[in-house]
C-alpha positions as CSV (number, residue, x, y, z in Angstrom):
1,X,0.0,0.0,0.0
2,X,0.7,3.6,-0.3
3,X,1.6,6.3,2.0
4,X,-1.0,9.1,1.8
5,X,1.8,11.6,0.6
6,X,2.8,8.7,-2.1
7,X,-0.6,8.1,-3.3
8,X,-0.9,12.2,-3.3
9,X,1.7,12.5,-5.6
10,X,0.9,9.5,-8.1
11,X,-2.9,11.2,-8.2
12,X,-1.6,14.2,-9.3
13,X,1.0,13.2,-12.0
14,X,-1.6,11.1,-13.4
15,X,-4.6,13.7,-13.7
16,X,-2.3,16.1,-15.4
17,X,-1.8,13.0,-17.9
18,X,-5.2,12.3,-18.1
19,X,-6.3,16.0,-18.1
20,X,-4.2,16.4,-21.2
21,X,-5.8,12.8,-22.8
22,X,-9.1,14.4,-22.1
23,X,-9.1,17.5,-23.4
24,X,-6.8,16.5,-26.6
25,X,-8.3,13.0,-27.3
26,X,-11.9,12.6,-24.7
27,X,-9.8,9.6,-23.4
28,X,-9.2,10.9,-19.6
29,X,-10.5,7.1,-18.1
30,X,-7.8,5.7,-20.1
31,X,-5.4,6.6,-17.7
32,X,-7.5,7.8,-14.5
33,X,-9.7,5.4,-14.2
34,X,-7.6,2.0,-14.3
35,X,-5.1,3.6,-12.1
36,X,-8.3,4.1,-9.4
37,X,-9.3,0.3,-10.0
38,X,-5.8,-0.5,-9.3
39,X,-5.5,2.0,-6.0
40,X,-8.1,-0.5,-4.4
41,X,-11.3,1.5,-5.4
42,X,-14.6,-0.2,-6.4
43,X,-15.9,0.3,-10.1
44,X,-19.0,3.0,-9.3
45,X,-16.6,4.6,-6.4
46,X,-13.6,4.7,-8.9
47,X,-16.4,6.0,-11.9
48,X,-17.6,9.0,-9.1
49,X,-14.3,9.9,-8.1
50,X,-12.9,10.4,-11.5
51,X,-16.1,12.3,-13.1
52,X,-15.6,14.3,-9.8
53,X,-12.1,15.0,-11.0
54,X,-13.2,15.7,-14.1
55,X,-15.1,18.6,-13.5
56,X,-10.8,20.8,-12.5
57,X,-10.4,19.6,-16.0
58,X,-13.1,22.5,-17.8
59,X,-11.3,24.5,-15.3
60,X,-8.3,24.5,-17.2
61,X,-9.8,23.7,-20.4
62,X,-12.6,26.7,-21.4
63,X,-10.3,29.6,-20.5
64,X,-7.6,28.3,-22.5
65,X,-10.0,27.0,-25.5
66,X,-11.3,30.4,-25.7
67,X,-9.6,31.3,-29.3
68,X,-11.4,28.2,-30.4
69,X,-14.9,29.1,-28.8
70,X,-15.0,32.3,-30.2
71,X,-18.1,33.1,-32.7
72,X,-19.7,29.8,-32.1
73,X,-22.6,30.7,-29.5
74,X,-25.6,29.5,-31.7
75,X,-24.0,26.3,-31.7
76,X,-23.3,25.9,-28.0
77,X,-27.3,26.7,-27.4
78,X,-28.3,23.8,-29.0
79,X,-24.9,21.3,-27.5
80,X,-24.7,22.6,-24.1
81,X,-29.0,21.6,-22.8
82,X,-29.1,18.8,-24.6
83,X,-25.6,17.0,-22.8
84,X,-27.2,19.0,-19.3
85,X,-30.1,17.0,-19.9
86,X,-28.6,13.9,-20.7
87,X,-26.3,13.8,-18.1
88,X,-28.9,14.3,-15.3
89,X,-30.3,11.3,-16.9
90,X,-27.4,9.1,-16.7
91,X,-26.2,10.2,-13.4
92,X,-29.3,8.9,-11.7
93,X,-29.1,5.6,-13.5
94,X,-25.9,5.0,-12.1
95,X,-27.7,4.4,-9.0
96,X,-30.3,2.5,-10.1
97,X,-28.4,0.0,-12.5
98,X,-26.4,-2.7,-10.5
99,X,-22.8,-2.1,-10.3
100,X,-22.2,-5.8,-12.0
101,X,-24.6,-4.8,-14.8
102,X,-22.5,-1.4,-14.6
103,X,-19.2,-3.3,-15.3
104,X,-20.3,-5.4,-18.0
105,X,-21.6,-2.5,-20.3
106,X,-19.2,-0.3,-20.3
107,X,-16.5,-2.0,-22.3
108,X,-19.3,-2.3,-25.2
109,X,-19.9,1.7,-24.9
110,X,-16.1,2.0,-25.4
111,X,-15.4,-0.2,-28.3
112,X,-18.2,1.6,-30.3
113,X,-16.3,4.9,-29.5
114,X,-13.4,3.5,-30.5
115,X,-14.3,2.1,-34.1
116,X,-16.8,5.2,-34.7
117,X,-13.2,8.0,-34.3
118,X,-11.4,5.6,-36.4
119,X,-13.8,5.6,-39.5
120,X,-12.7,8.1,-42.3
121,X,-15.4,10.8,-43.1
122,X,-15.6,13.7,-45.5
123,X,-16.8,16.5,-44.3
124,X,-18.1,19.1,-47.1
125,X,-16.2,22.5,-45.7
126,X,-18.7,25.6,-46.0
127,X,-17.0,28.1,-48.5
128,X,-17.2,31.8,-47.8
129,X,-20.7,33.2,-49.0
130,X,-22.7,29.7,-49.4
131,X,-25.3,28.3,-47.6
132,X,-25.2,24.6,-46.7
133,X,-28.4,23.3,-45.8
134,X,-28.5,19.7,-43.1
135,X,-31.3,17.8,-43.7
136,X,-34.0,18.1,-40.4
137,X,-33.7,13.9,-39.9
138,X,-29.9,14.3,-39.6
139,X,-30.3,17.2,-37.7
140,X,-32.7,15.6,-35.4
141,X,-30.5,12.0,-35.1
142,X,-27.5,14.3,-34.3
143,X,-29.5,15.9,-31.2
144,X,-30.7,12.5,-30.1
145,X,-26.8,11.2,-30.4
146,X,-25.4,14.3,-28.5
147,X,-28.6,13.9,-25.8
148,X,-27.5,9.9,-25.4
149,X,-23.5,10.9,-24.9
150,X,-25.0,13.6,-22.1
151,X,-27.0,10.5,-20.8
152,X,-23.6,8.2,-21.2
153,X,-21.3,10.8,-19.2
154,X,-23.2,10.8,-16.6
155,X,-23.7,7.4,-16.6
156,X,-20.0,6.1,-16.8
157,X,-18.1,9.2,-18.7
158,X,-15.1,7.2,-19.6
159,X,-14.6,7.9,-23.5
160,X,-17.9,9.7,-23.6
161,X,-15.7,12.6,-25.4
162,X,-14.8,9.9,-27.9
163,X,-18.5,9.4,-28.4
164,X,-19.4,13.5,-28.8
165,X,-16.0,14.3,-31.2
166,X,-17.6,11.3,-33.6
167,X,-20.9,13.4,-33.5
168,X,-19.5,16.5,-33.9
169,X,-17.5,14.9,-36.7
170,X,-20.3,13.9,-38.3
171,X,-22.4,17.2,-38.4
172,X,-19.8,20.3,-37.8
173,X,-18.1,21.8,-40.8
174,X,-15.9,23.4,-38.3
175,X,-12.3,22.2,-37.9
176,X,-11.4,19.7,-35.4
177,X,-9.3,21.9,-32.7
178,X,-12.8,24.0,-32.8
179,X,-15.3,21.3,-32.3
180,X,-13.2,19.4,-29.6
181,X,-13.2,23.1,-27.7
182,X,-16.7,22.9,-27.9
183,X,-17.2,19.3,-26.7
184,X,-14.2,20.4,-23.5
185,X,-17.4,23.1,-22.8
186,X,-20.1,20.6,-23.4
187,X,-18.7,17.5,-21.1
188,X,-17.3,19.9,-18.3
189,X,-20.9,21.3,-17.7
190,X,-22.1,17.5,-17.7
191,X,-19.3,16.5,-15.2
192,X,-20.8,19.5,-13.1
193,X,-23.9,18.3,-13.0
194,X,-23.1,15.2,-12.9
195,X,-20.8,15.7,-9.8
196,X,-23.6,17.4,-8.0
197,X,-26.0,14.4,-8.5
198,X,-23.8,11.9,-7.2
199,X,-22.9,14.2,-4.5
200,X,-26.6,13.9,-3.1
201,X,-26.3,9.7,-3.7
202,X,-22.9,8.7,-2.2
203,X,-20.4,10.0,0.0
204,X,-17.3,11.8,-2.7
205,X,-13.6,9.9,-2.1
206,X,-12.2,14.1,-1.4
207,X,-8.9,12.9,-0.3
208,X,-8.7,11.4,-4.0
209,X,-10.5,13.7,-6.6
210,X,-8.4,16.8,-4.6
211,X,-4.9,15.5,-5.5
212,X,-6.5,14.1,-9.1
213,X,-8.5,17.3,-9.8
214,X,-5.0,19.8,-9.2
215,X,-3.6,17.1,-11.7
216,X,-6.6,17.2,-14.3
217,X,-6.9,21.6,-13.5
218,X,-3.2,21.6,-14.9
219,X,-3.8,18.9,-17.6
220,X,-6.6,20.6,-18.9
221,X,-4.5,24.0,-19.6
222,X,-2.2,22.4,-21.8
223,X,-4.3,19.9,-24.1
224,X,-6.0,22.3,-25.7
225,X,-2.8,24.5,-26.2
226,X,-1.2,20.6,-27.8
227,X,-4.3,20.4,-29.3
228,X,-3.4,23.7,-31.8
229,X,-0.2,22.0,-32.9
230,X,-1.3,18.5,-33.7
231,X,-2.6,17.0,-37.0
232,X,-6.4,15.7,-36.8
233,X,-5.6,12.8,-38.5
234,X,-3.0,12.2,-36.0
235,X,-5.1,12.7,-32.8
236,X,-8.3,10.5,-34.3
237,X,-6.0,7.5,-34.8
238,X,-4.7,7.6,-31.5
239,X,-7.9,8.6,-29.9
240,X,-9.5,5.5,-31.6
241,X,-6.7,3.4,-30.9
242,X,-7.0,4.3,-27.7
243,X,-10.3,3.9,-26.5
244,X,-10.1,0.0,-28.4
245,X,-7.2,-0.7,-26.0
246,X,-9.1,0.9,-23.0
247,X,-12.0,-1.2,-23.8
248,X,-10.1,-4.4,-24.3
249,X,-9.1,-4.2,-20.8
250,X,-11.9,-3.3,-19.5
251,X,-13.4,-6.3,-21.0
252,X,-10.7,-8.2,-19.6
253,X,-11.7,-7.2,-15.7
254,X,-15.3,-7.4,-16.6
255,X,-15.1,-10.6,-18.2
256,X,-12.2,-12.5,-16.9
257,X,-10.6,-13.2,-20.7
């Protein structure tokens, strides 16, 4: 075991790793949360205390995406209530749902994430005077998706930003350091909220999410800043790659393979 000055130190090393993950890739619970599994905690404990955790990250994150933010209000009207939503929605079924049901799921969640970031898509790029119209059903599946990952984060959370950048992906002309800003906003409201509602259903694991949440506050600075220098092409392949190693081990606990 740990000494509490040791286990201070490793929390906060690895939510500035996982602070970066999350707001360059949505892939946070790739690092955080098996390291919290590992520390002892159980899976819903280790699921509170890292979407508590979370929350430092859009901290760090909005202030330093605001470049990216910038001009894209109409669009935030529509992303931000409909993740709110959602993630009231989820948060409360993480209490009702058993925690063994809990485990079992979540690797499925995580593998669609995965395979979704890593399919190529072409995106038609608006040009300067033209008017692109979306069709009302793709409009309307798109709120339903965004409304479901809102639902998902507060559910579990752990590649839920893998889930809203394939969205985004699919319905924003916008380039990719711009719609990742917007999901950062988006998913750091829901972790809010979130973090309130399991606040009023289980005692909060402080003496971790304080030493993770100064690790994910100073993360979350610098991954949108990486962000600005990075290829998208890059980041999706490792953000896919990612989340399919994530869910293979999650599997792996779940399952005993």
């Amino acid at each position: 075991m740990f000494t509490f000055g040791e286990l201070i130190v490793i929390l906060v090393v690895v939510g500035i790793v996982a602070g970066i993950v999350s707001t360059a890739a949505g892939l946070a619970s790739l690092v955080s949360y098996p390291v919290l599994l590992a520390l002892g905690l159980p899976p819903v404990t280790a699921n509170v205390t890292n979407t508590v955790g979370l929350v430092f990250t859009s901290f760090g994150a909005v202030p330093a995406s605001r470049r990216e933010l910038r001009g894209h209000g109409q669009k935030l009207k529509t992303l931000i209530p409909l993740t709110l939503v959602g993630s009231i929605v989820g948060a409360i079924l993480l209490f009702i749902i058993p925690a063994a049901t809990f485990a079992k799921v979540v690797p499925f969640f995580i593998l669609i994430a995965g395979i979704l970031v890593l399919i190529p898509r072409h995106i038609h790029i608006k040009q300067p005077g033209e008017i692109v119209v979306t069709p009302k059903w793709m409009t309307a599946l798109a709120w339903l998706g965004i409304f479901l990952v809102g639902a998902y984060t507060g559910y579990f959370g752990a590649a839920g930003g893998v889930l809203m950048l394939s969205i985004l992906s699919f319905t924003s002309a916008a380039p990719f350091v711009v719609y990742n800003a917007q999901k950062n906003l988006a998913l750091g409201l829901a972790n809010i909220v979130s973090a309130v509602v399991y606040g009023l259903q289980t005692p909060i694991q402080w003496r971790y999410v304080l030493p993770l949440g100064i690790g994910f506050l100073i993360g979350g600075s610098l991954g949108p800043r990486i962000v600005r220098h990075l290829p998208a092409r890059l980041l999706k392949i490792v953000i896919g790659i990612g989340a399919l190693g994530l869910a293979a081990s999650l599997f792996k606990s779940a399952y005993g393979l």
